[in-house]
C-alpha positions as CSV (number, residue, x, y, z in Angstrom):
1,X,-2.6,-8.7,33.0
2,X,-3.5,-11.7,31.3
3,X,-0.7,-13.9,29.5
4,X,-2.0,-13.2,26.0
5,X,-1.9,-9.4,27.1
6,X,1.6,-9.8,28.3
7,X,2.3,-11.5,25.0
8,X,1.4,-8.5,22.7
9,X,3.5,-5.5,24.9
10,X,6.5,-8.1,24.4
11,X,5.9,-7.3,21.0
12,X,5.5,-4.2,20.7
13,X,8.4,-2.0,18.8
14,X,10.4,0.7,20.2
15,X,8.4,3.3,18.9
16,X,4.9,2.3,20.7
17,X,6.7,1.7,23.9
18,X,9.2,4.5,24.2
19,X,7.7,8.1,24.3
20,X,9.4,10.0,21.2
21,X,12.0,12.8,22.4
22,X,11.9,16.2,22.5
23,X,14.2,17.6,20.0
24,X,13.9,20.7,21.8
25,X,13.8,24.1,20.1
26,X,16.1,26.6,17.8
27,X,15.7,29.8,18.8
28,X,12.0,30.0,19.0
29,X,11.2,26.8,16.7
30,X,10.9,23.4,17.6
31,X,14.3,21.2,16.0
32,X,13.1,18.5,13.8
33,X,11.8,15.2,15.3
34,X,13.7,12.0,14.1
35,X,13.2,7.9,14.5
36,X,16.5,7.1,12.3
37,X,20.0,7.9,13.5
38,X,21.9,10.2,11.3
39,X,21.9,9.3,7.7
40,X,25.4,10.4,6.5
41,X,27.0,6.9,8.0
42,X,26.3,3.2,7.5
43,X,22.9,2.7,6.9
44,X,22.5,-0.7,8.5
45,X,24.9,-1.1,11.1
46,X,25.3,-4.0,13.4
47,X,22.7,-5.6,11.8
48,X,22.2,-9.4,10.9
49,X,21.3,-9.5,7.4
50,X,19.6,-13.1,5.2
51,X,19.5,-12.7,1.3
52,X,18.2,-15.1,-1.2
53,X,19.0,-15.1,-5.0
54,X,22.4,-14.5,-4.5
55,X,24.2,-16.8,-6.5
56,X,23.9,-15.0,-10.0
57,X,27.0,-12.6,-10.5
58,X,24.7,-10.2,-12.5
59,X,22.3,-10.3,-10.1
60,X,20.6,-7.9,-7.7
61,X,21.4,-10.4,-4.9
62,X,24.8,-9.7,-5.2
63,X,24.8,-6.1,-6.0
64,X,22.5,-5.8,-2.6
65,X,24.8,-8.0,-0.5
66,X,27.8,-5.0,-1.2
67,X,25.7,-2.3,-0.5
68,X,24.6,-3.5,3.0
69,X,28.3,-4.8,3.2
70,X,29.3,-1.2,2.4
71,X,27.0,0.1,4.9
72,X,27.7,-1.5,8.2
73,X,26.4,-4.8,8.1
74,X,27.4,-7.3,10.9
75,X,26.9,-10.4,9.2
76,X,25.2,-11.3,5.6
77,X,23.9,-14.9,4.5
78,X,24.3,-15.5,1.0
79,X,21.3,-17.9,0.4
80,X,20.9,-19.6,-3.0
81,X,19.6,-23.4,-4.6
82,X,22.4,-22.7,-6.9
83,X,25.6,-22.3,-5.1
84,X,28.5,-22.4,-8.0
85,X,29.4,-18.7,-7.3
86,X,28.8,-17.8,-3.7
87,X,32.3,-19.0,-2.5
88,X,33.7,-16.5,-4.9
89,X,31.0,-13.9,-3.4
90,X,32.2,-15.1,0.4
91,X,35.8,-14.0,-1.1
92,X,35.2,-11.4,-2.5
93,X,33.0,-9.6,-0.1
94,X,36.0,-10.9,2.7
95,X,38.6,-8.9,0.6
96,X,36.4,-5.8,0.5
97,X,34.9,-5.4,4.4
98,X,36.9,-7.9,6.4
99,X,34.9,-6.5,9.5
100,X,31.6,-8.0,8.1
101,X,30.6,-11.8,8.7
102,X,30.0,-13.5,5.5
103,X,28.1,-16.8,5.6
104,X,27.2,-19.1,2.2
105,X,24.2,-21.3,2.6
106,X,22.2,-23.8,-0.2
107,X,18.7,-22.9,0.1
108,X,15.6,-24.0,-2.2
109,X,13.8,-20.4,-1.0
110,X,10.8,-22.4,-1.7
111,X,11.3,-25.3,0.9
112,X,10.0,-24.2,4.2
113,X,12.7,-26.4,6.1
114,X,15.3,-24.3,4.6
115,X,14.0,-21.2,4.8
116,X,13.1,-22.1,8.7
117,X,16.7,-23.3,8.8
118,X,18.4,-20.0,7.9
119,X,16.7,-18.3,9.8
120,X,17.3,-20.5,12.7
121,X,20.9,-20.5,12.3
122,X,21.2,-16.4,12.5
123,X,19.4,-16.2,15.4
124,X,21.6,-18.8,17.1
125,X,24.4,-17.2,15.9
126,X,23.9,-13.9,16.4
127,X,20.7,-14.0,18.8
128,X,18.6,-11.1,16.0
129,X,17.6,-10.6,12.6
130,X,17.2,-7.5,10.9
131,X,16.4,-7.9,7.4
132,X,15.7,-10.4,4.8
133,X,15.9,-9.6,1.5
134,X,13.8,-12.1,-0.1
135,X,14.9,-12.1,-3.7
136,X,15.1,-15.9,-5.2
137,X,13.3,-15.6,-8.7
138,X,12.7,-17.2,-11.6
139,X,11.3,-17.0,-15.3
140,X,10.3,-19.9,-17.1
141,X,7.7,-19.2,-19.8
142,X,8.4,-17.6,-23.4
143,X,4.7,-18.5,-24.3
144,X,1.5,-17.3,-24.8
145,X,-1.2,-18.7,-22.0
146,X,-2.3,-20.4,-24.7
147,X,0.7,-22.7,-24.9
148,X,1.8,-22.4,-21.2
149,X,1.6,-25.4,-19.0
150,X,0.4,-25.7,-15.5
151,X,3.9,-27.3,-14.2
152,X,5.6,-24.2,-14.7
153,X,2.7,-22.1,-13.7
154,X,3.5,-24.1,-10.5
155,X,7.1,-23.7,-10.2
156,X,7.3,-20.0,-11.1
157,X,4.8,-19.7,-8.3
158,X,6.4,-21.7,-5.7
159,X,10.1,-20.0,-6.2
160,X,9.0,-16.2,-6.7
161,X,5.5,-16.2,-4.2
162,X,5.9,-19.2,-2.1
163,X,9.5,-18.3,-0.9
164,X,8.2,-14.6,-0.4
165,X,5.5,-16.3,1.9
166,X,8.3,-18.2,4.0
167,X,10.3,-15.5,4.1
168,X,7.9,-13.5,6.2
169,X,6.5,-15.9,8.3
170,X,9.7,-17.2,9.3
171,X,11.7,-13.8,9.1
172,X,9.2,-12.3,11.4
173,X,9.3,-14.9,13.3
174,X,13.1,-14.0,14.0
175,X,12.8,-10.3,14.1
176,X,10.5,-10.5,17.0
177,X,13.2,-12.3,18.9
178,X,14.7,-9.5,21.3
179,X,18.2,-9.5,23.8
180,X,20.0,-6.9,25.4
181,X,21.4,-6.3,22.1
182,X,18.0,-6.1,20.3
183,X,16.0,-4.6,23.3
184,X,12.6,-4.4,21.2
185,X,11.5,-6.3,18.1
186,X,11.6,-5.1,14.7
187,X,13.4,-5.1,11.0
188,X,12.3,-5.2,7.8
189,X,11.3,-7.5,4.7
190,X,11.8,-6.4,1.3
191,X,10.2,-8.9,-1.5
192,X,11.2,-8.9,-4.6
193,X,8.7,-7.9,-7.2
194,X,8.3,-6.7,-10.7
195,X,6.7,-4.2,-12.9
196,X,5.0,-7.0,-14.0
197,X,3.4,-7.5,-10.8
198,X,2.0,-3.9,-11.2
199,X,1.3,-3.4,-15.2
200,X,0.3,-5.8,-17.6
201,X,2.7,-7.0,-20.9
202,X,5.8,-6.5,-18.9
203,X,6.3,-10.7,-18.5
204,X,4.7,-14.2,-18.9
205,X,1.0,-14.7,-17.0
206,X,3.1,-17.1,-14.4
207,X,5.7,-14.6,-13.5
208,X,3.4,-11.5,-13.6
209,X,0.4,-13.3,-11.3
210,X,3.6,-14.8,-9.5
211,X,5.2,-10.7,-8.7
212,X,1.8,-9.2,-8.1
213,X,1.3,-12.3,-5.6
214,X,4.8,-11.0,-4.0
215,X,3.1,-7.0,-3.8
216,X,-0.1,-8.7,-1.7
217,X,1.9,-10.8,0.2
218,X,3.9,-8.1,1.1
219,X,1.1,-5.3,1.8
220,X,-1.4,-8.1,3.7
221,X,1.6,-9.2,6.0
222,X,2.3,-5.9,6.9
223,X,-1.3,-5.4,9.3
224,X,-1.0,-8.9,10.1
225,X,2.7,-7.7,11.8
226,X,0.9,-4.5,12.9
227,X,2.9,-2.9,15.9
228,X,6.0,-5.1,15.8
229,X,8.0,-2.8,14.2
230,X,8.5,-4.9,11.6
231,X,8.3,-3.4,7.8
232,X,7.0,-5.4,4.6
233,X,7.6,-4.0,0.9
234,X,7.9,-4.8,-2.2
235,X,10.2,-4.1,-5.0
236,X,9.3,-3.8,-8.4
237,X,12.3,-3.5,-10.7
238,X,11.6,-2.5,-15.0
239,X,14.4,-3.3,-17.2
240,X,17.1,-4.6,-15.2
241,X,20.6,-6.4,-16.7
242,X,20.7,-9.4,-14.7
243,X,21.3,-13.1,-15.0
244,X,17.5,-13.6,-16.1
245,X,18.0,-10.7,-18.7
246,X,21.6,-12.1,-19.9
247,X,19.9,-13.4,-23.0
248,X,18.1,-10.4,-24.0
249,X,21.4,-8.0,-23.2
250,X,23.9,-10.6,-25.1
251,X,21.4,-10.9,-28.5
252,X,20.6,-7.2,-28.3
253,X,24.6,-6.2,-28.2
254,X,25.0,-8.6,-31.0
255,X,22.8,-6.9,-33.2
256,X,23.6,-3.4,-32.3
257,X,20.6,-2.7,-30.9
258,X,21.1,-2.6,-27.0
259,X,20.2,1.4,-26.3
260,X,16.7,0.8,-27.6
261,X,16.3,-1.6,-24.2
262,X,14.3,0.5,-21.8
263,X,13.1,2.8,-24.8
264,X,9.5,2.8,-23.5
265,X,10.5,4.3,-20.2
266,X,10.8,7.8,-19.4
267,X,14.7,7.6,-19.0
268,X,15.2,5.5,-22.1
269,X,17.7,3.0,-20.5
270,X,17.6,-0.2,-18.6
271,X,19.3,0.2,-15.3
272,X,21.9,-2.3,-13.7
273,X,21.1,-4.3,-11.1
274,X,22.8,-2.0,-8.3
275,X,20.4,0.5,-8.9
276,X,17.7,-1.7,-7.1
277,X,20.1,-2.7,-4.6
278,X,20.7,0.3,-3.6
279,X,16.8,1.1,-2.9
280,X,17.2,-2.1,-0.8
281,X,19.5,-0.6,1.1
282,X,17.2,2.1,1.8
283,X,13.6,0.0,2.5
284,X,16.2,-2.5,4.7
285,X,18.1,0.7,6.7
286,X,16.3,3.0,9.6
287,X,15.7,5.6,7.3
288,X,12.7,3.7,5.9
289,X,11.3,4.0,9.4
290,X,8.4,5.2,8.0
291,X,7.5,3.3,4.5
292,X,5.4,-0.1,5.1
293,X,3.6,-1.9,2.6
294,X,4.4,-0.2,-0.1
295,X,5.0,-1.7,-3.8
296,X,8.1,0.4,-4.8
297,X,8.6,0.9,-8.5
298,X,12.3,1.0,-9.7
299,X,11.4,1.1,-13.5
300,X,12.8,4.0,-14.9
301,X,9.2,5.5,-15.0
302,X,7.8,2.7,-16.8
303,X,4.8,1.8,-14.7
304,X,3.9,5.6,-14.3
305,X,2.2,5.9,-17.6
306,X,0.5,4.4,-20.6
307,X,2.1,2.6,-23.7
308,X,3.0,5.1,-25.9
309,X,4.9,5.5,-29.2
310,X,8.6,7.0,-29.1
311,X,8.9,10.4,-30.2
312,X,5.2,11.3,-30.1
313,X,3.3,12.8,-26.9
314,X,3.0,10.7,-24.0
């Protein structure tokens, strides 16, 4: 067997090496065949979790960080360029699941040597990495095209594509590492997208070409990782209350106008941010086994339909 051979079973995940089980049989049926453990535990347990965009209190960063606390985790790495809250997160997060290893780290999600860096430091650790939750993000333009500028066509690019970019080749690069621990490679990459990313007028050119760059990203990496076990998707959240929506939430409570946010969508609400944590959870645990690729809408229905009018027919 040539080396390059050798090279490509070593990275092969459990599920193309490993003959599937026989559930056996009920009575004269055969039991259901499973690749997840039992879903009515932790959802991610033991594993070795990295997480941008974690700094913001409102954010989903933060919300997703408890739920894969809450579910098992062995050690989470609060990763942010802006680091005035993730002490108080560390704390927090101690206080809550003492069993679960909490790590703070500054990191420009855009910077390669950072994002390498990270990476480097949980698999010297902890010798695996399961997921990264590549969420940093930003919003920068209130314009029109017109009277956008190319500098922050640039930026918006470089922190919410860019860092999705790193974040795969450099996760991946770690989730192929295997031990006795981690017999066969594998884990999963979750993106941060948009409903912008998937339907027009939902955000500024920048950050709509920057979360539909996030969905391709996302859906080519996933052949290119074909066989490694190793799962790339995208979320898309609507109306979410977060740090970037603050403004938005604060001006529409002061007028009195906050429950029309999220009119246009079939549940006629935004949603809080551990809503879309909580499908992080999900796409990051074994019970996604199965969903690669994928652009996953948490919008409230938004992006299933047309514009329409409320109170008249959709």
């Amino acid at each position: 067997m040539s080396s390059a051979s050798k090279a490509r079973l070593q990275q092969l995940s459990e599920q193309l090496v490993k003959p599937r089980a026989d559930p056996g049989t009920f009575e004269d049926i055969p039991r259901i065949p499973t690749i997840a453990g039992d879903s009515t535990g932790p959802r991610v347990p033991g594993k070795v979790i990295i997480l941008t965009g974690t700094n913001s209190p409102l954010g989903i960063g933060r919300a997703a960080a408890h739920q894969f606390a809450r579910n098992g985790a062995r050690a989470l790495y609060l990763c942010d360029y802006r680091t005035e809250h993730l002490a108080t997160h560390r704390r927090e997060l101690a206080a809550l699941y003492p069993a679960v290893a909490v790590h703070t780290r500054r990191v420009d999600a855009g910077a390669e040597a950072d994002v390498r860096g990270v990476v480097d430091a949980a698999i010297e650790q902890y010798g695996r990495l399961d997921v990264f939750f590549a969420n940093a993000g930003v919003s920068v333009t209130t314009t029109s095209v017109l009277e956008a500028s190319a500098e922050d066509f640039e930026r918006v690019m470089r922190t919410n594509a860019l860092s999705v970019f790193l974040a795969v080749k450099h996760g991946a690069r770690g989730m192929l590492k295997t031990s006795t621990d981690k017999p066969y490679p594998g884990g999963s990459i979750i993106g941060t997208a948009s409903s912008a990313g998937l339907r027009s007028n939902a955000g500024a050119t920048d950050y709509s070409a920057s979360k539909a760059a996030v969905i391709s990203i996302m859906q080519t990496a996933c052949y290119q990782l074909a066989g490694t076990g190793i799962r790339c998707n995208a979320l898309c959240p609507g109306v979410i209350e977060t740090g970037m929506t603050s403004g938005m939430y604060a001006a529409a409570r002061a007028r009195g106008t906050e429950r029309k946010i999220g009119q246009l969508n079939p549940l006629g609400r935004g949603a809080v941010a551990d809503e879309v944590a909580r499908v992080a959870l999900f796409l990051g645990s074994d019970e996604a086994s199965y969903v690669n690729g994928q652009a996953w809408a948490v919008c409230g229905g938004l992006t299933a339909g047309h514009p329409f009018v409320p109170g008249k027919l959709a």
